[in-house]
Each structure stands twice: as structure tokens, then as C-alpha cells.
Residue, then its C-alpha position, 0 to 999 in steps of 0.5 A: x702684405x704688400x711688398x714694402x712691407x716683405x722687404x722690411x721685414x726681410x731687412x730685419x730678418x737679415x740683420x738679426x742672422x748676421x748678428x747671430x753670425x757675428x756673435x759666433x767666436x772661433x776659436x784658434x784650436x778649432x773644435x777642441x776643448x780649451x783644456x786640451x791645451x792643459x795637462x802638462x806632466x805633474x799637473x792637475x787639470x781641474x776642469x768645471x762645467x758650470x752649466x751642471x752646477x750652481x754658481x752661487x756655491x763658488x760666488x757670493x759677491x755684491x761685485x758687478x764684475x764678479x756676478x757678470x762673469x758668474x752669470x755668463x760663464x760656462x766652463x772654468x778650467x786650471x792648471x794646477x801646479x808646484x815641485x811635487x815634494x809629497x805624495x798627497x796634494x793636500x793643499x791646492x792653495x799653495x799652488x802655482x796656476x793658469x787656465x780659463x773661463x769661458x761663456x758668454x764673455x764681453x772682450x770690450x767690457x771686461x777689458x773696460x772694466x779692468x782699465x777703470x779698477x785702480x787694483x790691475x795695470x795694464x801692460x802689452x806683450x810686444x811679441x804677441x801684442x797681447x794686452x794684459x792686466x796685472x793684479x797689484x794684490x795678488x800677482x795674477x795676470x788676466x788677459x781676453x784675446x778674443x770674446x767669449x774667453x778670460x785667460x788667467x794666470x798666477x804668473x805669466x798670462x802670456x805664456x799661457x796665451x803661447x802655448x795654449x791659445x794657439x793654432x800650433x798648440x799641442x793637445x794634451x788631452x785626447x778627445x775621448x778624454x776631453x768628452x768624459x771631462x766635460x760631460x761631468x759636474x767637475x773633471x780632473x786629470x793628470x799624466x805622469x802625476x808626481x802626487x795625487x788627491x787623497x781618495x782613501x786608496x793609499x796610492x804610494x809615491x811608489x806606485x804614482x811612478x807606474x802611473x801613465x794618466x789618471x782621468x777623474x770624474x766627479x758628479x755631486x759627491x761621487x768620483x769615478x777614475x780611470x788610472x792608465x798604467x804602464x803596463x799591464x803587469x803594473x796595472x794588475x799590481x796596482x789594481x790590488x794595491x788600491x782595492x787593498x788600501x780602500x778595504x784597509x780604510x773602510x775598516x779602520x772606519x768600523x766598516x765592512x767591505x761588501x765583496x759583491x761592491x768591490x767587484x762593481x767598484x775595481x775593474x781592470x782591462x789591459x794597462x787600466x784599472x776603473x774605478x767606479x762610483x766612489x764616495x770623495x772625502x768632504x776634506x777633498x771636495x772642499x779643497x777643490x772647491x776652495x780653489x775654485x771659488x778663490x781664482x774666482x774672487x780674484x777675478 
């Protein structure tokens, strides 16, 4: 091979490692998680890895954008949100939300295409120089301060931006608690929960005050959480409470409660009760489902 030839395809070896390079996004925050910079008290943090579940479960769209963002995205994280005047979340949809999609995501394009949909206005906070788009139907603001991620929010996107896309921004959620969330199909989590999903264990407005954190994991139909209370002595109560409240469940359903299970399923160590492997109510999972696939129809 003659030396031309080595140098052209050096040339173009070369080209192709700096376009690599230039694909790469960093980030504000680092290494972290997006979501890490959710989680304020009384929120539910709902974090979806969609690298572990079918899209086309959240979205069934002839829409261009929608299938783009769909194909490309990789995790979709909300903040949920409202005043907490019951002891059961029952209805997402009634809630105020932010958060972001994440994947392989086009700043130019995606920014392109909301300019050209007659449904967004565009506006540009001064402060930030974050330019934005306002859904006229809706009300949700969406932004892309960078490639490779969507900002959104059902009320004020540049707070959003503020306080969770920035260097300074506080980190909610631990790194351990971060790995857990992330690892599975759909994560959820909430500190100092003011309500809590219906998961068939009679969590009283009572006992969510004792509560510190709550970290849920949930794979297909099965959910594992992990309550930090805040005390141990409040955590050997509860622990009680909740294995009560599931055996009461299992009962007025016509079921017996295998005490050998029990003991795999309601584990405790210190200030936190474990439990494990739960079958979630479809009345929960399709409410968890049908927040997601509405944020993403709007967007």
C-alpha cells in the first residue's frame, strides 16, 4: 500500500474519531443521573429506562416527531407533583409535572420542528438565555439546552432548567439510590411523601409522617420497595403495620397468606423495611402508564 493511500485512509480514520468525539454531550451535572436533580419533599420521582421496555406500549403515533423521539429516547424522568390533600395518589393526571427525555436527541431538529408546529410559541428567558416553546393547548413548556436531552414542564421549563440543569444543582437523590432506580424497567421515589400509590398495604396518612424515603423498583408487574423510616423504632412499627394491611388484603380477596413468603416478602434492618417482589395492582400500573404515555403524546 502505498503512502497516499495510508494517508487517506488515516484522513478518514481521523475524521470519523473526531466525529465521534463531537457526538459526545457533557452534561452540567457530571456523571450523575438527570434525575438526581428530582425529588423535592412530596414528589414522585418516576424515572423510565426505555432501553428495557417497548415504546410502542407508551406510543402509537403516525406523527414524525413523536415516532422520532420515541425511537431515539433512552430514559424519560418526571417529577410529579400537587398539595397532598389525600393519602392515596390515585390520580396522576391531576398532577403538576417536569422533568426529561434523554437519547440520541437532535437540539437543531427538534428545536427546528417546534419553530415550524403552529401548536408552540417560542419564547427566550433573558437571565438564562434559554429559548423555549410553549404548547398553546396544553400549557407545557419544552426546551433543549443542549443535544441529547428535552426538558419539559406543565408550568415553568426555565425553573426547571435552573434548578436541575446546572452545575450548582443539588442532588436529591444518592448515587446508590440513583443505580437501583435506573437499573430497572420503571423507578419511582419520593422523600417525606405527603401520599403514596395504593400498593394493597394500608399506609395511613399516620404512618407516611414517619416516613424519610421511599425507593420503588418495578419490573413487568412486580415491585420492590425500600421505606427508610425515621427511626428505627418507627420502622419496627411500621414494618408491622404494613405486613398487617397486606395479610388483611390478601384475605378480603378469599387468599391465604403463606408465612414462609411473608418472611422473604417484609424484611427490616435498622430504620428500613424491605419489601420485596410484590405483585402492583393493574389500577396502579395503568395509572403510571397513562402519565407517561400522555407527556409523551404532547410532546
Amino acid at each position: 500500500m502505498n503512502k497516499t493511500a495510508i494517508r487517506s485512509i488515516s484522513l478518514v480514520l481521523l475524521a470519523v474519531v473526531l466525529l465521534m468525539c463531537s457526538c459526545v454531550t457533557k452534561m452540567p451535572y457530571g456523571d450523575e443521573q438527570y434525575f438526581q436533580g428530582l425529588g423535592l419533599d412530596g414528589e414522585f420521582v418516576i424515572t423510565v429506562n426505555a432501553e428495557l421496555i417497548d415504546p410502542d406500549q407508551y406510543i402509537q403515533s403516525d406523527d414524525a416527531g413523536v415516532n422520532y423521539i420515541k425511537n431515539r429516547m433512552t430514559r424519560l424522568s418526571i417529577a410529579l407533583y400537587d398539595n397532598g390533600t389525600t393519602s392515596v395518589a390515585d390520580d396522576f393526571s391531576t398532577y403538576d409535572f417536569y422533568g426529561a427525555i434523554e437519547g440520541n436527541i437532535s437540539k437543531t431538529l427538534v428545536n427546528s420542528a417546534l419553530s415550524m408546529n403552529s401548536r408552540f410559541n417560542a419564547s427566550k428567558d433573558e437571565d438564562s438565555k434559554l429559548k423555549f416553546f410553549v404548547d398553546t393547548q396544553s400549557g407545557m413548556e419544552a426546551a433543549v439546552p443542549t443535544k441529547g436531552i428535552i426538558l419539559f414542564s406543565s408550568t415553568d421549563v426555565v425553573s426547571n432548567f435552573n434548578r436541575t440543569f446546572v452545575q450548582s444543582r443539588q442532588k436529591l437523590i444518592s448515587d446508590e439510590q440513583a443505580a437501583k432506580l435506573a437499573s430497572s424497567q420503571i423507578g419511582i421515589y419520593v422523600s417525606n411523601p405527603k401520599t403514596m400509590i395504593d400498593l394493597g398495604l394500608d399506609i395511613s396518612r399516620a404512618s407516611l409522617a414517619n416516613i424519610e424515603t421511599v425507593l420503588m423498583v418495578m419490573d413487568d408487574d412486580v415491585i420492590s420497595i425500600d421505606f427508610k423510616l425515621k427511626s428505627q423504632e418507627r420502622a419496627d412499627s411500621f414494618s408491622i403495620l404494613i405486613k398487617a394491611g397486606y395479610v388483611g388484603n390478601l384475605r378480603k380477596n378469599g387468599e391465604k397468606a403463606d408465612v414462609a413468603k411473608l418472611k422473604q416478602m417484609f424484611t427490616q434492618e435498622l430504620d428500613k423495611v424491605y419489601v420485596n417482589g410484590i405483585k402492583l395492582p393493574q389500577e396502579q400500573i395503568d395509572a403510571i402508564n397513562e402519565v407517561i404515555t400522555s407527556l409523551l403524546s404532547i410532546l
